[in-house]
N, C-alpha and C positions, 0 to 999 in steps of 0.2 A: 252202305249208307255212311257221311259221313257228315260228322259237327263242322259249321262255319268259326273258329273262335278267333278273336282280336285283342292283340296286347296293344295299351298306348302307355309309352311311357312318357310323363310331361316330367322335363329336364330344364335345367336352367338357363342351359344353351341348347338345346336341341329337343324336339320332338318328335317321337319314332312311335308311325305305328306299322304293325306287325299283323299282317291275315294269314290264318292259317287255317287249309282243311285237314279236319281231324278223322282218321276213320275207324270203324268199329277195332279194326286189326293193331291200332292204337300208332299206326305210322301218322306222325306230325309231316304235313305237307305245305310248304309257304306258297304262298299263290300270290299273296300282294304285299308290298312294304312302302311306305312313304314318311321322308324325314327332313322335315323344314329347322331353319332358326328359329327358336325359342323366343319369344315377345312377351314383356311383361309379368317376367318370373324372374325370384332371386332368391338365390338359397333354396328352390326348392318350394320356395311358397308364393302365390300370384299377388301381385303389387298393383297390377291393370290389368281389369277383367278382358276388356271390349279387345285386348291385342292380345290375350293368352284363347283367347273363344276363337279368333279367328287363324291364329297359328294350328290351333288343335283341328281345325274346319279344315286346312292347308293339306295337312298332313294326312287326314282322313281321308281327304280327295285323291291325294297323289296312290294311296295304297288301292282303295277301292276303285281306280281304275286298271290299274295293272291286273286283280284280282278280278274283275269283272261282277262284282258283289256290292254290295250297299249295306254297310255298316250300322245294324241297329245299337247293339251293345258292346261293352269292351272291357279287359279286366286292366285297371287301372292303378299306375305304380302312386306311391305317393312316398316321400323323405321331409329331410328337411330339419334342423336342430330342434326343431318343438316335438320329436320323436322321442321319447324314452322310454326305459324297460324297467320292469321293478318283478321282484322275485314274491312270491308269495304262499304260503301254502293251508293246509284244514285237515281236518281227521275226523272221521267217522266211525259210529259203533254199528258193524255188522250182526243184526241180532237175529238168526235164522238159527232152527233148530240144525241144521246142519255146518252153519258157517261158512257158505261157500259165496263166496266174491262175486258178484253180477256184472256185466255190464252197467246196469241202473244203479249200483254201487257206485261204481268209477265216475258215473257223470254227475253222479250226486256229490262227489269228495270234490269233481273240479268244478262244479258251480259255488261251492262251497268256499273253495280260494277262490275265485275272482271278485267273490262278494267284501272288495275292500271301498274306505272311503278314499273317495275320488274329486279333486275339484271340479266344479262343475264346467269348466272350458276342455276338459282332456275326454276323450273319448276312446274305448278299448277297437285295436286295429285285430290283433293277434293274441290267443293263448297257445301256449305251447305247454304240455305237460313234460316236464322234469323225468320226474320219478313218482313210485310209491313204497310206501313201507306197510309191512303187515305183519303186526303183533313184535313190532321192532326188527325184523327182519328189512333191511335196506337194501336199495338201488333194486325192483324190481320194475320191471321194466311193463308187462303186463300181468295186473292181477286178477283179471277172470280166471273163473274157477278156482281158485288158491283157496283154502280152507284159512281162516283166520276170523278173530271176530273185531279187528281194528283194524280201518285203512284208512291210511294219513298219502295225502299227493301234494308234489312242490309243481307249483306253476312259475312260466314265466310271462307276466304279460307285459304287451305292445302296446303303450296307449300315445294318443297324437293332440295337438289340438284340434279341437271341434272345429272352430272358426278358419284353421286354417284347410280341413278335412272337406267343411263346406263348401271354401270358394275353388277346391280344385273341383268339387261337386257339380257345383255349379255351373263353371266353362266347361265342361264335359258336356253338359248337358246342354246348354246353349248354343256347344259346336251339332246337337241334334244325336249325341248317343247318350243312350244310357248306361250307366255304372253298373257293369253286373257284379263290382266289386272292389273294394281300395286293397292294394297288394302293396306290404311293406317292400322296396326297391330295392335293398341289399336281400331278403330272401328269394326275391324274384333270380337277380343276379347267382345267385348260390345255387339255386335249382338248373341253373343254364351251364355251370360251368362249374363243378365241384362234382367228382366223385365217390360215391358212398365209403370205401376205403380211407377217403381222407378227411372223412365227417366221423366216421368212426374211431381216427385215429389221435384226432383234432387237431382244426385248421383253422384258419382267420382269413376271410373272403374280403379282399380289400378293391370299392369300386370306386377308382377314382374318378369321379364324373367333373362336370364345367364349373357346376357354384358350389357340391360338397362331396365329400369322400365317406361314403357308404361300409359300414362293418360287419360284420356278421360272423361269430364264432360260433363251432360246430365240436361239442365232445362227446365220444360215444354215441354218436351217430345221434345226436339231437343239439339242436340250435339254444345255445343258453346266454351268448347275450348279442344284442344288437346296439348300435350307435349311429349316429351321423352327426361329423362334425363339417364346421362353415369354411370348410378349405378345398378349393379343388385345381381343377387345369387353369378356369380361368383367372388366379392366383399368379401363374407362371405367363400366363399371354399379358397378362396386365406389367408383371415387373419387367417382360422385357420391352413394350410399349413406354415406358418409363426410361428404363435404360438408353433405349436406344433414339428418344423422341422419334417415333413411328406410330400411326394410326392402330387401332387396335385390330384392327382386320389385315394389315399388313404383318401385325406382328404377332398372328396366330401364324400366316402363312410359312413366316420364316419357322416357326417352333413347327409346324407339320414336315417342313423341307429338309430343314438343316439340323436340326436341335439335337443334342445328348442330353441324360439325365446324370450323366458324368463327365467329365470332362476329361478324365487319364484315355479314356476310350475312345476318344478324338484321333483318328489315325491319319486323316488328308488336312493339314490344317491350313483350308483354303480358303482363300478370300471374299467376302458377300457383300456384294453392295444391292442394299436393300433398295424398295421403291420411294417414291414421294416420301420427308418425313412431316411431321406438323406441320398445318399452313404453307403446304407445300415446297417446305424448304429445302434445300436438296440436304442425304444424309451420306457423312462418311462411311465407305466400306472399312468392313472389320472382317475378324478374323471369326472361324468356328468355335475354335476354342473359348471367344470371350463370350460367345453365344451361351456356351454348352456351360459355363461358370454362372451365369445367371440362371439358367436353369436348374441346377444343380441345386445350388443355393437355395431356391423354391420347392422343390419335391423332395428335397430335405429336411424341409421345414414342416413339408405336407406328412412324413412318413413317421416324422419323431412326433406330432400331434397323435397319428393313428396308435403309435405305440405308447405314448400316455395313457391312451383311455384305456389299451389291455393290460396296462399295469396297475394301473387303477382298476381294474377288474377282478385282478387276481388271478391273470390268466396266462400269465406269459410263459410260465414251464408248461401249460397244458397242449401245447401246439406242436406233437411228434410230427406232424405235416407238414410244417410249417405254412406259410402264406399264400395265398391264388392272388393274384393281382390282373382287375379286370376293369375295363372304360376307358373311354377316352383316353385318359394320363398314362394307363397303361403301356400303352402303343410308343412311348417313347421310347427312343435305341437306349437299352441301357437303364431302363426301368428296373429291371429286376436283379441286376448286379447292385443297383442302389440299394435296394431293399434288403438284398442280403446283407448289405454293410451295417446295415440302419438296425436291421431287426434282430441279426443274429442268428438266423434261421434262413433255412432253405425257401428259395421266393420262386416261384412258374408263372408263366403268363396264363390265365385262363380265355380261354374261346369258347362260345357257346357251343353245345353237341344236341343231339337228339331231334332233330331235325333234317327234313332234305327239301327237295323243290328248288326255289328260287333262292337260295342260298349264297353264291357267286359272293355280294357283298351286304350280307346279311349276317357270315360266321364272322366275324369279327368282336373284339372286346368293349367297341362303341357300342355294341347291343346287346350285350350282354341282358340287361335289365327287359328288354322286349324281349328277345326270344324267351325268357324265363317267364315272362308272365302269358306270353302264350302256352306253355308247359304246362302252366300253375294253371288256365283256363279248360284246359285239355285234360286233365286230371281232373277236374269239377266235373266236366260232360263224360267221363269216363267211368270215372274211379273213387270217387269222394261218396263216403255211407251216408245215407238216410239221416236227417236228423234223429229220426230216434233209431238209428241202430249205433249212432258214437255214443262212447268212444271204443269199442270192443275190436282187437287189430289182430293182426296174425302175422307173425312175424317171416312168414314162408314168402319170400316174392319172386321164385327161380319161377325160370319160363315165363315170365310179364310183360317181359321186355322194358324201355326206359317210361314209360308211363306207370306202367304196373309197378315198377320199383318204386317211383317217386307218389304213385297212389299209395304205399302200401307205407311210405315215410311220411304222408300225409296223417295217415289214419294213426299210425303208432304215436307221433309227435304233435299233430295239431289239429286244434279244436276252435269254436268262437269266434 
């Protein structure tokens, strides 16, 4: 037997959606993908309904016919700078003639941190429980069954704006599926392409996508803070459309063909004479290297942003893994030597994994964020506890296989 599940990820240049059949044996199988331009979206949040409703319509089509299926619902990415995370936490008096930790303990301590004031535009995406303490004993990780008569738990929550949470709602729903769920877009990303080893070890999952650059840091095998700032690839397709007076779609082409994200690494430095430039005026040939300088310069710019906000975080010694670098901007020759320079830390390219079928040009780091929310939907139909049997986990997930792991980093880490 197996689940229908669909990731769509709506992007600020690109919309990707992702069919996947899932089966009882927990093998993730792609059956359909379809992935149009992005219309009427920036930053990650819709600006025109009527051209982001029928982009999403676009791309639904293209998957559901390769997959031979008809898309009712889909679990749904959402980013965008109106994202942010705030830490929070509560304590409770365990008062049983025994003392022993419950389940109904635990969900009582984490209803009990989320119950903060909240302005009335922001709405909670994600909780992620932290930790717990009992009877001042710290960093436990699960406290059922623990004998203790005080349990205090740090949360970290996701919350977005409402308004802007609705109108991706809403073109979802008008392209004729329904929401079976809003998935923050950098955890989507993390589950696609981040190994448990280097969430335990901690890492900083950096997706650089079209309109923003997605974060996501993992220590001790739990996600403790999330960001998205308003810088992305099309940052870099824009300055050299500028530099070089050339249309903007000419001068993504050349950054997909020729481009470095450094320029020492420039080895043929060969001559490009680009197409048409503005108003058709013809454009002088240049060289690669002044390509790969303009580039540089931009995902330079993109990467010391990203590392502000981890230093600002307080996190920048915590990343023995150092960086996955994943999405679009990825993909550039030399991306990840950049980032080594930038960051100071060891940088990999991440590929989604866990997955087979129609894969061919699916593993790739532009999808990152769909295959993950396929994952993340497949764990729902799988592996996700009862509402009332959270948050009670086990931290055993040998023999699971990669669902079973990521069900069982579900149940230990998130909630809400």
């Amino acid at each position: 037997m197996a689940h229908v599940v669909t990731g769509l990820d709506v992007g600020t240049t690109k919309i990707t959606t992702i069919i996947a059949s899932v089966r009882d044996d927990e093998q993730v199988d792609i059956i359909g993908a379809g992935q149009v331009i992005s219309r009427g979206l920036e930053h990650g949040m819709v600006v025109n309904l009527e051209e982001t409703v029928n982009s999403i319509a676009e791309s639904v089509h293209r998957a559901e016919t390769i997959a031979g299926v008809e898309v009712d619902r889909a679990y749904v990415s959402i980013a965008g700078e109106h994202v942010q995370g705030i830490n929070s936490n509560a304590a409770i008096p365990v008062g049983r003639e025994r003392n022993e930790i419950t389940p109904e303990d635990v969900q009582r301590v984490l209803q009990n941190a989320q119950a903060i004031n909240m302005p009335s535009d922001l709405r909670i995406i994600h909780v992620f429980p932290q930790g717990y303490t009992v009877n001042g004993m710290e960093h436990v990780r699960n406290p059922v069954g623990l004998a203790g008569s005080r349990l205090e738990g740090e949360v970290y929550i996701v919350r977005g704006s409402s308004t802007a949470m609705q109108n991706i709602e809403r073109a979802v729903e008008r392209a004729g599926v329904e929401v079976a769920e809003l998935v923050l877009q950098p955890l989507a990303s993390s589950m696609a392409v981040l190994e448990q080893d280097q969430m335990d070890m901690g890492v900083a999952m950096i997706d650089v996508g079209g309109g923003t650059t997605d974060i996501a840091v993992f220590v001790g095998g739990s996600i403790i803070h999330t960001a998205v700032v308003g810088v992305g690839g099309q940052n870099v397709t824009s300055d050299i459309a500028i530099k070089l007076s050339v249309p903007m779609l000419e001068a993504k082409r050349l950054k997909e063909t020729y481009a470095y994200a450094m320029a020492n690494l420039v080895d043929d430095d060969e001559e490009i004479t680009p197409g048409a430039g503005l108003g058709g005026r013809k454009v002088r040939p240049f060289k690669t290297s002044f390509l790969a300088e303009i580039v540089e310069s931009q995902m330079e710019e993109i990467f010391s942003v990203v590392w502000r906000e981890i230093e600002r975080a307080k996190l920048d010694k915590m990343l023995a893994s150092g960086v996955v670098l994943t999405g679009g901007g990825a993909m550039l020759r030399g991306a990840t030597e950049l980032a080594r320079s930038v960051f100071g830390l060891e940088a990999e390219l991440g590929e989604p994994m866990g997955v087979v079928g129609l894969t061919q040009d699916v593993l790739t780091p532009v999808n990152a964020t769909g295959v993950g929310l396929v994952l993340y939907g497949a764990t729902q139909e799988l592996h996700a506890p009862r509402e009332e049997d959270q948050p009670e986990a086990d931290d055993s997930s040998g023999g699971k296989g990669m669902l079973g792991t990521i069900g069982e980093w579900l149940k230990d880490f998130f909630t809400g």
